[in-house]
C-alpha positions in Angstrom: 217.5 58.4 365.1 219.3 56.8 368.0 220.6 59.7 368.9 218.2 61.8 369.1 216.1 59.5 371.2 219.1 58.5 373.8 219.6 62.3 374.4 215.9 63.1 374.7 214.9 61.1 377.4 212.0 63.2 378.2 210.2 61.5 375.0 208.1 58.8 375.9 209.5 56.0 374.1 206.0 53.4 374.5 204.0 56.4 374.0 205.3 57.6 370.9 205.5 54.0 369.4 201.8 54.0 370.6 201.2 57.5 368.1 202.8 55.8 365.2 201.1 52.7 365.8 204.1 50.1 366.4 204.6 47.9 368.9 207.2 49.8 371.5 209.8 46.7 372.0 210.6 46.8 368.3 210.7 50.6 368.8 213.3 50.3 371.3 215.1 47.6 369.4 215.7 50.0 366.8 217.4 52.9 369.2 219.1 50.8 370.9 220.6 49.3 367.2 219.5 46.0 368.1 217.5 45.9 365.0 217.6 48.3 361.9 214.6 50.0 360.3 213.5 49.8 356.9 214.1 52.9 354.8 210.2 53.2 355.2 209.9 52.7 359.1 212.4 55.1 359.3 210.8 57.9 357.3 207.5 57.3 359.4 209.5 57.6 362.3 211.2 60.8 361.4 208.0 62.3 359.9 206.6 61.7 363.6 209.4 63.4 365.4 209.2 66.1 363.0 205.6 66.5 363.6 206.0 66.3 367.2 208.6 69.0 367.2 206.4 71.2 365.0 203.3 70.5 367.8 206.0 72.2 370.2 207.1 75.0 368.1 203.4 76.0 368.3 203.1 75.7 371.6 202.0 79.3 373.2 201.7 79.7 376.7 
């Protein structure tokens, strides 16, 4: 999860905390490894960047 968020900057970090409804400092204490998600937090998290991913895949122009 770190990862994926360090190298895509272009994803609204206090946004997307706002989506998943938690607060966006413990958001960025978890990226940042300052603090470590439980295995629950952590499946909502990657559910929402999977679901945000599948919003783009859909995407048509």
């Amino acid at each position: 999860m770190q990862t994926f968020f360090l190298t895509h900057k272009e994803i609204n970090i206090a946004e997307f905390a706002k989506i998943i409804g938690i607060n966006s400092t413990l958001l960025h204490n978890y990226i940042r490894g300052w603090k470590k998600p439980s295995k629950e937090r952590e499946s909502q998290i990657l559910d929402a960047i999977h679901n945000l991913g599948g919003m783009y895949a859909k995407a048509a122009f």
